[in-house]
Each structure stands twice: as C-alpha cells, then as structure tokens.
N, C-alpha and C positions, 0 to 999 in steps of 0.2 A: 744897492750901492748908493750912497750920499750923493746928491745932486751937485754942480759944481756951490760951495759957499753955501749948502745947506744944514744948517744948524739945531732945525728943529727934534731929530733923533739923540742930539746928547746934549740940550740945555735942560731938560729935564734930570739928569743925573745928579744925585745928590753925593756919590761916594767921591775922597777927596783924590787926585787926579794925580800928587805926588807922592812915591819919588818919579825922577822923569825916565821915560824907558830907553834903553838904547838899545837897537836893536841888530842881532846877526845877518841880515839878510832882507835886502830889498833889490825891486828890476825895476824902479818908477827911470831911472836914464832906459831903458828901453824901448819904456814906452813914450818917451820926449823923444828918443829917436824915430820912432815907428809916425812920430805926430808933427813929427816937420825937422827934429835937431837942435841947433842953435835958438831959433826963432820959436821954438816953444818954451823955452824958458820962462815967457810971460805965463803959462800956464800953469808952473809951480807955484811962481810968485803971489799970484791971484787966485787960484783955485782953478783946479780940473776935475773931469768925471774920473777920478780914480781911487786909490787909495792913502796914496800921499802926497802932500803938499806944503806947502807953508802957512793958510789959513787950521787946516786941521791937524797941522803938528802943533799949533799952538792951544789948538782945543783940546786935543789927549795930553796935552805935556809928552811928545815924540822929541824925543833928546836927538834923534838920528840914528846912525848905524855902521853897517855897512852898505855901499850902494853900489852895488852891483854891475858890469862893465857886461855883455852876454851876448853873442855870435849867433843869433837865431837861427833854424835848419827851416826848409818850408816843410810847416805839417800842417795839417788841415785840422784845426784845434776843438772844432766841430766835432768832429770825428774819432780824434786822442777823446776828449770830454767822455762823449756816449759811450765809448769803449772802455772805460776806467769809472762809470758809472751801474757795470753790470756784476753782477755777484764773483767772477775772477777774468782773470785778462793775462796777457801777455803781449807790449805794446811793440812792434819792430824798432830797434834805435834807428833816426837819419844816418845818413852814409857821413865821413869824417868828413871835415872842412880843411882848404888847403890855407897854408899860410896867407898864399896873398889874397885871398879872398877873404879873410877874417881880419888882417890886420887893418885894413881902412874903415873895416866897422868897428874896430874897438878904439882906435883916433878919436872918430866922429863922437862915440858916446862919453871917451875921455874928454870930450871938449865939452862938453853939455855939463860935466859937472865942472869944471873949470869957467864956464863963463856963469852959473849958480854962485859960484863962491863971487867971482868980480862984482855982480851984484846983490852981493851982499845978501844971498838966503842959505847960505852954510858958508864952514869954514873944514876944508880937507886939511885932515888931520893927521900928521905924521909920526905922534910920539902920544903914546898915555896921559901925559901932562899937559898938553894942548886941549886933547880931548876933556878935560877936568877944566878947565879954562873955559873953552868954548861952553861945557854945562854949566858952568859957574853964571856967566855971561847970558845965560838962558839960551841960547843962541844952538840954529842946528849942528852937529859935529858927523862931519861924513867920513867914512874910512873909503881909499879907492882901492876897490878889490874887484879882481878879473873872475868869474869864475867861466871856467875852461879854458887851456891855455893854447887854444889852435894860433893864439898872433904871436908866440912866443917863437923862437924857430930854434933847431938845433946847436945851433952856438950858445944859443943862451944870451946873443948881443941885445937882444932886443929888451929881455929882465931886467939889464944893465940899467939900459935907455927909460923904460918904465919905473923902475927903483928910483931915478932920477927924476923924475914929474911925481913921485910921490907915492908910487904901487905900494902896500904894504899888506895885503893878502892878495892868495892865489890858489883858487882851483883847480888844478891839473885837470881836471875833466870835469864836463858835465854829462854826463851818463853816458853819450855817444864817445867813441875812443878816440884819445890824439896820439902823437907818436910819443908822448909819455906815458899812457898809462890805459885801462879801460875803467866803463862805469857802471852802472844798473842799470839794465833796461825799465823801464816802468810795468810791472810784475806782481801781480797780488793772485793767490798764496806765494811767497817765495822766500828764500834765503838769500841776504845779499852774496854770498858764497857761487859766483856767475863769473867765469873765465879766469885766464890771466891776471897777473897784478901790472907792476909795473917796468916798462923795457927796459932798456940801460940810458936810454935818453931822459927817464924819469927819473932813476936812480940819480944821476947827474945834476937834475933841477932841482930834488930834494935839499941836496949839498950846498948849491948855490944861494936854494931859499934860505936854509940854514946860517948860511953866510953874510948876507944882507940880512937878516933877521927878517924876512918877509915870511910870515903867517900862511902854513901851508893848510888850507879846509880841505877836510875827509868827506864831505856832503859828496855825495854821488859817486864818488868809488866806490869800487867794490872789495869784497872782504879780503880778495888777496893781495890788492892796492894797497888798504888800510894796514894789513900787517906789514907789507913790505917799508912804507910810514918810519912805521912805528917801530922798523928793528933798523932803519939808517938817517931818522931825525936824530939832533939832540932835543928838539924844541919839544911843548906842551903839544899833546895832539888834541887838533879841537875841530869838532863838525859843526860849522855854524846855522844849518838849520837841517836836522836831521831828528828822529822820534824815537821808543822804544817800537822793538820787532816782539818783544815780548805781548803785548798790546796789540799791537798793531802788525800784523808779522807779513809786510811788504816789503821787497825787495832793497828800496830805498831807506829803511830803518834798521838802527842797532843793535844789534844782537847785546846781551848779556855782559857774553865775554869780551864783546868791543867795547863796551862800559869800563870793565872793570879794564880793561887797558890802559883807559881814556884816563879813567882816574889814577892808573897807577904814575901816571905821565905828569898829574897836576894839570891836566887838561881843560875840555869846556865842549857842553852840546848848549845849541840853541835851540828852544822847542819851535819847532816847524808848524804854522798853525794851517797849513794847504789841509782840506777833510780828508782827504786820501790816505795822508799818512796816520791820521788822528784816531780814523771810526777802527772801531776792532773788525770789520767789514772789509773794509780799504775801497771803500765805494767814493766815487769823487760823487758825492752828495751833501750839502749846503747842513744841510737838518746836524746839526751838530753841535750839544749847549758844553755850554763851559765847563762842566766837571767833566766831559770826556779830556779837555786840555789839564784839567788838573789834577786827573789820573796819572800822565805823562809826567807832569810837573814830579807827582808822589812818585813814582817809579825811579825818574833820571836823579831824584835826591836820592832816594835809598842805595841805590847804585852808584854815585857819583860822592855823594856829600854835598852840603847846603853851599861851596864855595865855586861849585863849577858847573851850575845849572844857570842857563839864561832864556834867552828870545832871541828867535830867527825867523821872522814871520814870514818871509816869500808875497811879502804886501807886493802887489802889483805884478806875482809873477803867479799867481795859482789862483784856489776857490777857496776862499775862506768863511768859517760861519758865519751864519746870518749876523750874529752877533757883534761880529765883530770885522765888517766889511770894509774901514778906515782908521788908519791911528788916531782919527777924533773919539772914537767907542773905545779903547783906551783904558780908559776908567772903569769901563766893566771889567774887564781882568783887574783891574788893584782889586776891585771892588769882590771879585769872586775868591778870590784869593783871601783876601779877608775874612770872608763868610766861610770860609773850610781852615782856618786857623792859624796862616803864615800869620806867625807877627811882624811889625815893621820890620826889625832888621834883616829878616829873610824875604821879605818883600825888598828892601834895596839893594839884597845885593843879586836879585833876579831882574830884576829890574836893570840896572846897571853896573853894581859893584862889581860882579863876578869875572865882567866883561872886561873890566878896565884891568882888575888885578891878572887875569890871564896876559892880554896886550902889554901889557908892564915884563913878568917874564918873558915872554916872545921874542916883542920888541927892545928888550934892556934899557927902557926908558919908560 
C-alpha cells in the first residue's frame, strides 16, 4: 500500500488517466471512523495510509462513488483473512446488530462525510445532475449510501429522517441478517442460493425505497433476497460491488441467471476488485494481475451489455491486487483495459457513464 502522499508507484505511468472513474463502493468513512471521526478528516484531506483520499484521487482521476456508511461486527480480521486465504472455507456470519447499537455508529460516520463536504473535499450528491456537475467541476462526487440497514428500524421513521440528510442508496444487509432480509455468509465453493430471502419488514422497505427512489444494492444478499428484489421493486436492480459466480463461483458472486435479471431490469453490477471474489480460486490472495479483472469485466458485458457494467472497488474495505492498492494506480486499469480492446467509449461508460445513466433511472433525476 502507498505511503501516506507517496507518489513514486504512479508518476511513472505513462497511460492517460481519463475518463475519471466513479465508483460503486467504498468504506474509507469507516476507517476515519475507526481513526478518530470527525478529527480525522485532516487525514482525507492531506493523505492517509489507505486507499482513498484527496491527494490520490487527484492522482488516478477518482471522480468519487459511493461512500459507504457500515455498522462493523467484532471479527478478528486476522483470522477471517487466513481462513478465506485457504483452498475453501466457510466463514460463521457475526450475530445481528440491534438498532440502538448501530444507529449512533452510523450518525457518527454520516458526519464524517458531511463535515468532508464543509470542507470542501467532496460534494454529497443527491441527484444525477449534481453528480455530472461536481465531475464537470473536477471535484469528488460522493453518494451517501448505508450498506446494512440495522440503524433503519421497523417503522421505517428513520429512512424518512435519512432520505432527508440525503440517503440515496441502501443495503438491506451486509451478509449477516437484519429484520429485513438475510445475506451470504463468506463461502467459497458456494451458491449464493443460502437461506431465506426477505421478511415482511423487507418487503415493506423495498416499497418505501421504491418510493423515495432511494437505490436498493443486491451486494450481499442472497439469492432468495435478490429474487424476492426483483419480483416487488419497480426500480433497475443493481449490485454495486458484486462479480461473476461463473468465474469465480463464491457465495458473494452472481450467478448467471442473476445477470440476466439484472439486465432484464436495465440494471447495473459494479466489478468488485476485493481478490476473493476475483481468483477463480476464491482465495483472499493479493497475487492477482489485471486480466483476471477483465475477464469479469468480459463476462458481466456479455451477460449484461456494454450499458450496465461498472466499478465497485471495496477500496478500503477488503484486499485488493497488488496492482491496484489505491485510486492513484487508477490508470492501470484505463490502461489494461486499453491493451485488451475496450475502445474509449466503452471505457467511459465503465468508467462512469453506466453509473450515472442507471442513478438517473433510479433516482428520476
């Protein structure tokens, strides 16, 4: 990983660096939570040991994303790692989280990127058009998206309240189960096709998200989740950082027929670049060069079509190739990408088009 404001790994890069990427899926407020809250916000601003920031979004051309709000369980991540580092697994989910115990961590991280925007290193994004603005502007564009919704609580009051600070995607779950739905345990060889979909309290929130037009992600459901989705949205169904299962056939990845869903909906997957989901192994192992990502890439087009494939990198929440440890390395994906034949206009709209014209149907703006 890139030192803090260390530059030396990509000024040598000669490939050129646009269009700028936006991406489906980041946990960098996690780890400003985890590294003090509020008062780490100087660390975005100037450079941290991680993978995103403001000095190396400027160095890959990082448009922004989604940035990710996330209710952490205690795991011993030591120990997840070496155990999803060996030839198959099967990882126990954390026990569920109660509302009140998740709702003042997801304040806390809602305020980290709210006090990012006051000064002035993103701009949270409420509408397509903004978003196009703020990349116009050069400037970061963040979408505030919860993924798992343990701070949401059965009324639904609290969506209301978040819709209103700006929420505009939401994960019903992150692998472990809330009272809306269940998820994938972390599972390699597996079928996402693992319990239950979702309660009637999910059903519920479906409608609601539907209603606010708040962008419901498929990432970490499971397959009877996802169909459940996708027979009571009216919206696009879109997994913002999820892989093919065909490839990669972990629990946490798409099946086929969840593609052609995806697409028949006018959907959207984000490629997940965490190794796990990536190696046709499913070994959390670093060793992972770029044409295994643009094997996925080639899969989720043939399956999807060239209007509804993006990027959901899990920057700062997973193991990502060597290659590609920071959105300053960036440019190596344009760059790989190039060298296996996407021309520009399929490179912009992976890049960011894809992204915008989905959040446009979603959001109706």
């Amino acid at each position: 990983m890139l030192g803090v404001c260390d530059t030396r790994d990509v000024s040598i890069l000669s490939a050129p660096t646009r269009p700028l990427i936006f991406d489906g899926h980041n946990d960098v407020l996690l780890q400003l939570f985890r590294a003090g809250g509020i008062s780490a916000a100087d660390q975005f601003i100037t450079g941290r040991n991680g993978a995103i920031d403001s000095p190396r979004s400027a160095l890959g051309d990082f448009g922004g994303g989604f940035f990710a709000v996330y209710v952490p369980s205690s795991v011993d991540l030591d120990f997840k790692f070496e155990e999803m580092a060996k030839p198959a697994y099967d990882l126990p989910l954390p026990d569920p989280i109660d509302w009140e115990d998740a709702f003042p961590v997801v304040m806390a991280q809602a305020a980290i990127l709210f006090e990012l925007e006051r000064r002035g290193a993103l701009t949270v994004c409420k509408s397509a058009a903004q978003i196009r603005e703020t990349l116009a502007e050069n400037k970061i564009a963040a979408i505030f998206h919860i993924e798992g919704a343990e701070a949401i609580d059965a009324d639904l009051h609290t969506l209301d309240v978040l819709h209103q600070a700006g929420l505009r995607s939401l994960g019903p779950v992150w692998s472990r189960s809330t009272i809306f739905g269940h998820g994938v345990p972390f599972r390699y060889p597996s079928s996402p096709d693992i319990g239950p979909g979702l309660t009637d309290h999910g059903l519920r929130l479906v409608k609601k998200c539907d209603d606010l037009n708040i962008m419901l992600d498929l990432s970490h459901l499971n397959e009877a989740g996802f169909w459940d989705v996708a027979r009571h949205s009216s919206k696009p169904l879109v997994a913002t950082h999820s892989n093919a299962h065909a490839i990669c056939p972990h629990s946490r990845n798409l099946t086929d027929k969840q593609l052609s869903a995806i697409r028949e909906s006018d959907g959207m997957v984000g490629l997940n670049f965490a190794v796990a989901f990536l190696r046709d192994d499913g070994r959390m192992i670093s060793d992972v060069p770029l044409t295994q990502m643009i094997r996925h890439l080639d899969h989720l087009i043939e399956h999807l079509g060239e209007d509804r494939v993006g990027f959901g990198s899990d920057y700062d929440g997973a193991i990502v190739p060597e290659e590609l440890t920071s959105v300053a390395e960036l440019p190596k994906l344009r760059h790989a990408m190039e060298q296996h034949g996407y021309d520009n206009a399929l490179i912009a709209k992976l890049c960011h088009e894809n992204w915008l014209r989905v959040l446009e149907k979603t959001w109706g703006a």
